[in-house]
C-alpha positions as CSV (number, residue, x, y, z in Angstrom):
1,X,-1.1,11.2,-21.1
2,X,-1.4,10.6,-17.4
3,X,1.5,8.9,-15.6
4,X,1.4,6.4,-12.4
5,X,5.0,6.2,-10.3
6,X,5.8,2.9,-8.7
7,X,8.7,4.6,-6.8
8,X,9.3,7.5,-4.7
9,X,12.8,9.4,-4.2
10,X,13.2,11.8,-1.4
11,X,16.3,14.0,-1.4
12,X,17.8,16.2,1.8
13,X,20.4,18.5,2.4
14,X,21.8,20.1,5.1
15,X,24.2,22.6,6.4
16,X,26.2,24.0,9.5
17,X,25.8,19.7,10.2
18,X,28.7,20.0,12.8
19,X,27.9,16.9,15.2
20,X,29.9,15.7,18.0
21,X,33.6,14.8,17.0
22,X,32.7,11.1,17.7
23,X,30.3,10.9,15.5
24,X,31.2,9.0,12.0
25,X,30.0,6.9,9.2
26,X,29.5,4.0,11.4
27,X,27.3,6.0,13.2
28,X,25.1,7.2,10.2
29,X,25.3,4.1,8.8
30,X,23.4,2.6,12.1
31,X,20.9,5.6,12.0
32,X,20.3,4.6,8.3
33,X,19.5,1.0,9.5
34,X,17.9,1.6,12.0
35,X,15.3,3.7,9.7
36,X,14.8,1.2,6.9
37,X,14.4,-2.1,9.9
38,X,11.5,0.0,11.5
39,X,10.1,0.7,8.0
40,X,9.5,-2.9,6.9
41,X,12.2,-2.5,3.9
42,X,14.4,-5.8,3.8
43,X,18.0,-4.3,3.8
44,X,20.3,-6.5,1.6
45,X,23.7,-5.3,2.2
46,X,25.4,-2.0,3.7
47,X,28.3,-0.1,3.5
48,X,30.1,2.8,4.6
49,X,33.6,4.5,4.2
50,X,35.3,7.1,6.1
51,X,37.6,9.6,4.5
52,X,40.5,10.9,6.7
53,X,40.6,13.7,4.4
54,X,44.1,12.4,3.1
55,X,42.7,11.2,-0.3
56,X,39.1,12.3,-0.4
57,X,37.7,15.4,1.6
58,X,37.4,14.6,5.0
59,X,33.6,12.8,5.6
60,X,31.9,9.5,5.0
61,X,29.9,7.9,2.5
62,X,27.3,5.3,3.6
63,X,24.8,3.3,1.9
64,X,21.8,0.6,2.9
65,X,20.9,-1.4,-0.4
66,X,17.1,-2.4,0.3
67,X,15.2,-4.9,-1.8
68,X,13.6,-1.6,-3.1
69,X,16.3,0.3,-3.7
70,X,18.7,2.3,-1.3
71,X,19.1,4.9,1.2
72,X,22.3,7.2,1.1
73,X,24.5,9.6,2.5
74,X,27.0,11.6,1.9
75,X,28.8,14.4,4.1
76,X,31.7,16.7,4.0
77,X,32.7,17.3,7.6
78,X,35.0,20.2,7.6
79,X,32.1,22.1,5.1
80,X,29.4,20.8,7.7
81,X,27.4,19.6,4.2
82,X,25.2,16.6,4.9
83,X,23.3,14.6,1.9
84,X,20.8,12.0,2.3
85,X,18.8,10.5,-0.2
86,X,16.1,7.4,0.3
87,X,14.7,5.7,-2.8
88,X,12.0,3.3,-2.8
89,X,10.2,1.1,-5.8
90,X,8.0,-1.7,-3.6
91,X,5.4,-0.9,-1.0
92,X,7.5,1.1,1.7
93,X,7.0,4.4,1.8
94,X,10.2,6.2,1.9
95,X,8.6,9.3,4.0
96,X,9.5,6.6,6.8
97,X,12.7,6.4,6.5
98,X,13.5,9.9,6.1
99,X,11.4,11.1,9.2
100,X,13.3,8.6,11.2
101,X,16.3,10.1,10.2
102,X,15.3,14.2,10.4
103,X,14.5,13.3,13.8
104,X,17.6,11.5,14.9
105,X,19.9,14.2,13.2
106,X,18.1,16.7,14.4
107,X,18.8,15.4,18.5
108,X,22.3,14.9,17.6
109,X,23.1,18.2,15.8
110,X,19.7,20.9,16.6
111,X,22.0,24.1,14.7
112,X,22.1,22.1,11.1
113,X,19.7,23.7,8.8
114,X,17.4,22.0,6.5
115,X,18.0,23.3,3.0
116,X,16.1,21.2,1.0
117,X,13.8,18.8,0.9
118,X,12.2,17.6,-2.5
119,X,10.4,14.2,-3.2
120,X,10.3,13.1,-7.0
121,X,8.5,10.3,-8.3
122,X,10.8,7.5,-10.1
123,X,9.4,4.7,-12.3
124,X,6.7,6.6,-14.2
125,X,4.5,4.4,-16.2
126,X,1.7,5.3,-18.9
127,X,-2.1,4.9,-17.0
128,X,-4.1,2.3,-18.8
């Protein structure tokens, strides 16, 4: 049986992501809308917390809900670990958003390396 995806997921991880020290959540979290407003997404809400490291390891968490889905990311900043992840369901493509992103991460912080990239498709239907 043949299958047909109506969403996309794109997943990303990095290492040795060891920005400037005044760069935060807030930042990532502007990056992040920035990416999904010049991708034609409608963003519906957005969030991000930053961990001192006095409860949770010391990082952020940030997240854009779109009308598709989401776009999210996760870092531990002491491990220089850097998760993204941008999931889409409608008509944006979330190749988009993610370039965006690779390319603003990569002026900020040009030693992190790439070490993984995988796209998965979500939603799979039968084919009529």
């Amino acid at each position: 049986m043949s299958k047909k995806a109506q969403g996309q997921h794109i997943f990303l991880d990095y290492t040795a992501f060891f920005p400037p020290s005044s760069f935060d959540g807030n930042q990532m979290l502007q990056l992040m809308q920035e990416a999904v407003a010049n991708s034609g997404a409608r963003e519906v809400h957005a969030h991000v917390e930053n961990f001192d490291g006095s409860v949770s390891p010391l990082g952020f968490a940030a997240a854009v809900l779109i009308d598709e889905s989401h776009v999210s990311a996760h870092c531990y900043s002491e491990r220089g670990l850097l998760a993204i992840d941008a999931f889409t369901c409608g008509t944006t493509d979330p190749e988009s958003i993610v370039l965006q992103l690779k390319s603003a991460l990569e002026d900020l912080c040009p030693t992190m390396i790439l070490m993984q990239e995988k796209k998965v498709e979500r939603f799979l239907l039968p084919e009529a």
